[in-house]
C-alpha positions in Angstrom: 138.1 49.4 27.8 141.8 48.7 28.3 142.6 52.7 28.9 139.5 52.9 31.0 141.1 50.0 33.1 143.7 51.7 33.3 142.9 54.9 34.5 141.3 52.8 37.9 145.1 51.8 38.9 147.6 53.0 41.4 150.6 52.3 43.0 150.1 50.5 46.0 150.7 53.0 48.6 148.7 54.5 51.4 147.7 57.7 50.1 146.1 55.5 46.9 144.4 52.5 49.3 143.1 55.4 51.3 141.6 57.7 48.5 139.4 54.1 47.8 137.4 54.6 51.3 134.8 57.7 52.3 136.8 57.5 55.6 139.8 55.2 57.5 138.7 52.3 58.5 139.3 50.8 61.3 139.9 47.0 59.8 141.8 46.9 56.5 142.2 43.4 55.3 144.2 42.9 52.8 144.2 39.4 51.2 146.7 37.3 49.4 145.5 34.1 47.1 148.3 31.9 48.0 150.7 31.1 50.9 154.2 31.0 51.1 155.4 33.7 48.9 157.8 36.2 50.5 157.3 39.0 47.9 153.6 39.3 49.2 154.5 39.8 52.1 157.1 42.2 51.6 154.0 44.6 50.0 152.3 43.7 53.3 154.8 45.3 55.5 155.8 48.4 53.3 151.9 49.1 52.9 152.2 48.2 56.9 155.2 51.1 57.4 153.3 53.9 54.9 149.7 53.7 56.9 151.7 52.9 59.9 153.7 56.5 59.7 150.6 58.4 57.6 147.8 56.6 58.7 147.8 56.5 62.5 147.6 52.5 61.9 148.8 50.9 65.3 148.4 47.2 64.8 149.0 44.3 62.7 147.2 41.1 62.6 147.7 38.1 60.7 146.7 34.5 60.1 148.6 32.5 62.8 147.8 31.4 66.2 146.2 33.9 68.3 147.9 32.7 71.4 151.4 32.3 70.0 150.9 35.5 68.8 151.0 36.9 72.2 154.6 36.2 72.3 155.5 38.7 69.3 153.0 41.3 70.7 155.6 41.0 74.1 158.9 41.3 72.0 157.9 44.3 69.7 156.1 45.7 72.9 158.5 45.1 75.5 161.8 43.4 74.1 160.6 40.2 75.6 162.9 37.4 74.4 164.7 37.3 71.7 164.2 37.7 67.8 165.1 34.0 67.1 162.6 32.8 69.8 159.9 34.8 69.0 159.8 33.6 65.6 160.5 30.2 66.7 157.1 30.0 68.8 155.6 33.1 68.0 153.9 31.8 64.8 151.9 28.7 63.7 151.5 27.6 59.9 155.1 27.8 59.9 154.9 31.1 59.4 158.5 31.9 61.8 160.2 30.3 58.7 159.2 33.6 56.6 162.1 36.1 56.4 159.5 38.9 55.2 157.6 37.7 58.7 161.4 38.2 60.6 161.9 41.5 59.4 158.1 42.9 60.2 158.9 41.9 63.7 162.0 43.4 63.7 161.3 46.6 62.3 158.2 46.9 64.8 160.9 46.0 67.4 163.1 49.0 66.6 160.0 51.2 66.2 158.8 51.3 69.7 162.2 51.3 71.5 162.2 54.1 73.9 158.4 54.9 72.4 155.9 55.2 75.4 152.8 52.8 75.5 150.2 54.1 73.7 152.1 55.1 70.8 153.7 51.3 70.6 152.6 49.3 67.0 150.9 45.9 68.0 151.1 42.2 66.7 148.4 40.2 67.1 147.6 36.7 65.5 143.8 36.4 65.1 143.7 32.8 64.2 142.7 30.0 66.6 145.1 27.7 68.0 144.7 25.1 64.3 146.5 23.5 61.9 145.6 21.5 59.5 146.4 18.3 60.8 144.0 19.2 63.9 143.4 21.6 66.7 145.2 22.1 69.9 144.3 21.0 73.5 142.1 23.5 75.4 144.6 23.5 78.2 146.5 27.1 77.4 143.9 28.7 77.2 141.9 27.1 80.3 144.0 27.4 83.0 145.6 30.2 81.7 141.9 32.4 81.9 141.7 30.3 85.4 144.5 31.9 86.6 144.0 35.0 85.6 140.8 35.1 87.6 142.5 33.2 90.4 144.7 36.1 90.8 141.7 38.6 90.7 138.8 37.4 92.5 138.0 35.4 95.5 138.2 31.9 95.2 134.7 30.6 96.5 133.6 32.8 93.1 135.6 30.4 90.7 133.4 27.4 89.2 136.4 24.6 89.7 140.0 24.0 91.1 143.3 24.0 88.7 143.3 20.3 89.9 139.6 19.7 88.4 140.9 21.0 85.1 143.6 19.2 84.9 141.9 16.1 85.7 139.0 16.7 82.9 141.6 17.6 80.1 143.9 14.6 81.1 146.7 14.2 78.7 146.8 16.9 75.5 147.8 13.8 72.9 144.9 13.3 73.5 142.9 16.4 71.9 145.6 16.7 69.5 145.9 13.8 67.7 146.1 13.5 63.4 143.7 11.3 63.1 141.1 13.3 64.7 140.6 15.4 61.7 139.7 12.9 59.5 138.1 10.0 62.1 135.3 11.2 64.5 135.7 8.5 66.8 139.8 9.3 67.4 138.2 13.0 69.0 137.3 13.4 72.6 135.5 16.0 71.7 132.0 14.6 72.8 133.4 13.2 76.0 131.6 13.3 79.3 134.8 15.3 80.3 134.9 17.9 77.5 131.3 18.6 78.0 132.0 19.0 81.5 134.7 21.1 80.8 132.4 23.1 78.0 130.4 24.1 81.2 133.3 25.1 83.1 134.9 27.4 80.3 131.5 29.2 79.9 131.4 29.7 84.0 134.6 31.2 83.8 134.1 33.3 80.7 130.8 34.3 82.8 133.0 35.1 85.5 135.4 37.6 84.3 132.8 39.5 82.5 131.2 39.7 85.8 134.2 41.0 87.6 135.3 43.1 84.8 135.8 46.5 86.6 137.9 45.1 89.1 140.0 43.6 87.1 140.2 46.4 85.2 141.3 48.1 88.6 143.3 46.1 89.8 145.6 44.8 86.2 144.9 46.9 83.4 143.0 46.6 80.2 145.8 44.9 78.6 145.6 42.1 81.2 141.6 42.2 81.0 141.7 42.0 76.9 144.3 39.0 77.7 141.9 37.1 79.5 139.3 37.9 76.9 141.2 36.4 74.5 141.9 33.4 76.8 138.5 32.5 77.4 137.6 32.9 73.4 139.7 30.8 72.3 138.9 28.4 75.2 135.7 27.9 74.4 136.1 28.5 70.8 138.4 24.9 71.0 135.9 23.6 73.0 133.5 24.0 70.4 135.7 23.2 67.7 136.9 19.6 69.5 132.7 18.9 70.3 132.2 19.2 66.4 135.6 17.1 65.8 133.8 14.2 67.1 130.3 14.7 64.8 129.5 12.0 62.3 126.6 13.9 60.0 127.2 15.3 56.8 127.9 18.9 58.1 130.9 18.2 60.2 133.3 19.5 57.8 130.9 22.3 57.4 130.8 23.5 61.0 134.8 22.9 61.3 135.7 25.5 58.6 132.7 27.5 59.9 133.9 27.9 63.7 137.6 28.3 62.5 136.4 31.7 60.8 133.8 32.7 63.6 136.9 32.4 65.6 138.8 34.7 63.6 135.7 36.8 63.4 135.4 37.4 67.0 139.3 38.0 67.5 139.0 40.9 64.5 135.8 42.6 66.2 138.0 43.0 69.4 141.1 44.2 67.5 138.6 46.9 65.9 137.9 48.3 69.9 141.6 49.1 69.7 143.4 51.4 67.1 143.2 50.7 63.4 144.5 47.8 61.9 146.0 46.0 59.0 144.7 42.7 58.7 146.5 39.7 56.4 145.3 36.8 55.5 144.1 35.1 52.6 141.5 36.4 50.2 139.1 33.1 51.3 138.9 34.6 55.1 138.6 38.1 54.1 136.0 38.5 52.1 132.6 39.3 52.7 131.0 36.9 50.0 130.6 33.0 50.9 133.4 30.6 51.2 133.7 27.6 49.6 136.4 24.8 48.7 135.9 21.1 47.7 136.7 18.4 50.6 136.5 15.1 49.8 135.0 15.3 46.7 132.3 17.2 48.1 131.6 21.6 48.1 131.5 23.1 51.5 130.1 26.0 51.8 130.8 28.8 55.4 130.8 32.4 56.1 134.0 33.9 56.1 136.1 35.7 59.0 135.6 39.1 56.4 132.0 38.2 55.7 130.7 37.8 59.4 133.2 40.8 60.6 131.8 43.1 57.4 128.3 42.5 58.4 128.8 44.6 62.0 131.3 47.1 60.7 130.3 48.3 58.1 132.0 50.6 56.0 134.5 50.1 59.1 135.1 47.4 57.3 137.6 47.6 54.1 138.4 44.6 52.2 141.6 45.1 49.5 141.8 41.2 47.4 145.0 40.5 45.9 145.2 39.0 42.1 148.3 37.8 40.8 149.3 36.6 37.2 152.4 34.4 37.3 153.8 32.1 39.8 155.8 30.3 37.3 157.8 28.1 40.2 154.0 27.0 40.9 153.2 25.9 37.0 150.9 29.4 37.0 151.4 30.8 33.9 150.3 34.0 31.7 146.7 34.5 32.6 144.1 34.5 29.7 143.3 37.8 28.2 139.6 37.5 29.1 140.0 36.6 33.3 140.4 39.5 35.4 143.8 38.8 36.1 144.4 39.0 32.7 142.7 42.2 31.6 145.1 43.7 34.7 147.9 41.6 32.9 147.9 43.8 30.2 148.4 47.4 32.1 152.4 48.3 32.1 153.4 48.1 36.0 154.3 45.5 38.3 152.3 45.7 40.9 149.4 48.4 41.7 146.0 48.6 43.4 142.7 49.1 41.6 139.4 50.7 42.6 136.9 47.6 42.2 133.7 49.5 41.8 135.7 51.6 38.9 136.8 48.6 37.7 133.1 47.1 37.7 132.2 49.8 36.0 134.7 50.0 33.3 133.7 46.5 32.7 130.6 47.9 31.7 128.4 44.3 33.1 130.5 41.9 31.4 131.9 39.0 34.2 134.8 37.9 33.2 135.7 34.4 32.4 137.1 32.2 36.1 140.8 31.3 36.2 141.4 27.6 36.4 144.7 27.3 38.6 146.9 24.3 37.9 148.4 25.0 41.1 146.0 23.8 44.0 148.0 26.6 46.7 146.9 29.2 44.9 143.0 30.6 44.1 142.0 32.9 41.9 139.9 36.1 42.0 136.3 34.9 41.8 134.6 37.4 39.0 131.4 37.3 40.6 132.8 38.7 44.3 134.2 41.9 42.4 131.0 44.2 43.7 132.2 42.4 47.3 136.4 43.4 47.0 136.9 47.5 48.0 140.3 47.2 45.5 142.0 44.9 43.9 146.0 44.6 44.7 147.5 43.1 41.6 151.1 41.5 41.6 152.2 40.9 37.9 154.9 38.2 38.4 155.3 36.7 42.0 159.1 35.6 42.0 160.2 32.5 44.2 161.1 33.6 47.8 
């Protein structure tokens, strides 16, 4: 079994990742287990460069804030700013801190100077405007798809003044405060004024779908797929802030739910555009369930991958990443009978397999689940394996 194992791994280049899939596709996720670890990343963006220069691959998307993620998509577009403010307020999660994250943007950067437009590399983040400790105020996003269509269209079309908004949203401590996350009644979420405002953001998505070849016209797509994006995440905060303030048992269940149909609905628009590399980790990528303990208690969601998967297709390509040591994490050698184990054992560092071959070399044996001592980092689930497209495996992740 070992040799037939073996023969199913690669090195992780393009011309391997590729010879996986019938044909491109236009959304290639590739996952990572755990955050934080430069050396991941640093196969992200030479994987990025290969399918970027043999490929035709134009974009990259990653897990961060879809609107602060505008403000990289202007610097490796335009020069916009500078490289220490981009990654300053270009990222969420923290994400600006990464020096493989600096150098993708710079190396975009110096890729499209003095390219023309169409042949430019994107950045997009297709996360909503979350962290963990709570969600942002809707106000970005509102008044920046208001003004967009202020600019546009006559005014006697729009559903509500600048001044209305601003009165409804009132101050933005007040959407974004901690405590939210954890205490229904801290959320404004269910206020008369966020439901009012819920109506509003719908009129106004309503709105520029109505008056989408004009703007078209009279911007460009660009500034029309801008505005998309605004009123998404608009209403997709919206949404998120109304469940914020639930008291039933599935609260937690619709929160992690919306976060991913979030991300869902970014990735579907990305896939309109040229093809794309898309990072983030294994849990939003793949098209099998999602599920994590909260409280003492399972929830259970469809993932960003899974919803994404289930309108692409074979569009759709999903590469999982295994590792077998993090030893600055306490994760040690993995046992011989885990799938991160019986990849352990080939010779290279780091390599991508064909999951079906893999499946298939495993002749219907599952192998055992990896416990992680480490609660950052999650494990290949044994029963996904028909779900993952390949498997890239890092032997021995070093500390960044």
């Amino acid at each position: 079994m070992a040799t037939d194992i073996k023969d199913t791994a690669h090195p992780v280049e393009a011309t391997a990742v590729m010879g996986l899939f019938p044909a491109r596709p236009r959304l290639l996720a590739l996952g990572e287990p755990t955050h934080g670890e430069d050396a991941l990343l640093e196969l992200r963006n030479e994987l990025f460069r290969q399918l970027v220069e043999q490929e035709g691959y134009r974009t990259i998307a990653i897990e961060s804030d879809c609107m602060m993620g505008l403000v990289v998509d202007d610097y490796v577009t335009t020069g916009t700013g500078t490289l220490d403010e981009v990654m300053e307020h270009g990222f969420s999660h923290g994400w600006g801190a990464s020096a493989a994250n600096r150098e993708l943007v710079r190396w975009m950067r110096a890729h499209n100077d003095g390219r023309p437009a169409p042949e430019r590399l994107r950045f997009a983040g297709f996360d909503g405007p979350l962290e963990i400790t709570g969600a942002a105020s809707p106000r970005q996003a509102l008044t920046a798809l208001h003004g967009c269509l202020s600019a546009g269209v006559d005014a006697d079309l729009l559903p509500c003044t600048t001044e209305t908004l601003d009165r409804l949203l009132g101050a933005d401590d007040r959407w974004t405060t901690p405590a939210a996350m954890t205490d229904p009644a801290e959320s404004v979420g269910q206020s008369a004024e966020a439901r009012e405002l819920r109506l509003l953001a719908d009129d106004l998505v309503a709105l520029l779908d109505e008056q989408t070849p004009h703007i078209i016209t009279a911007t460009s797509r660009d500034e029309w797929d801008r505005a998309r994006l605004y009123g998404r995440t608009a209403t997709g905060l919206l949404r998120y802030h109304f469940w914020m303030a639930d008291t039933s048992p599935s609260r937690m269940t619709r929160l992690v739910g919306l976060r991913d149909s979030m991300m869902a609905a970014n990735l579907l628009v990305l896939a309109e555009r040229d093809p794309a590399l898309i990072h983030a980790h294994n849990g939003h990528l793949q098209r099998d369930k999602s599920s994590m303990r909260m409280g003492g208690r399972l929830v259970e969601w469809w993932s960003a991958g899974a919803l994404v998967s289930s309108r692409l297709g074979e569009e759709y390509a999903f590469l999982a990443t295994g590792l077998g040591t993090i030893r600055h994490q306490g994760v040690d050698t993995p046992s011989p009978d885990t799938v991160e184990g019986l990849l352990y054992a080939l010779p290279e560092d780091r390599y991508v397999v064909d999951a079906h071959r893999l499946a298939a070399a495993l002749g219907g044996a599952q192998p055992a689940p990896r416990v992680s001592p480490y609660y950052g980092y999650a494990p290949l689930e044994p029963a996904h394996l028909a779900g993952y497209d390949g498997i890239v495996y890092v032997k021995d992740v070093p500390q960044s």
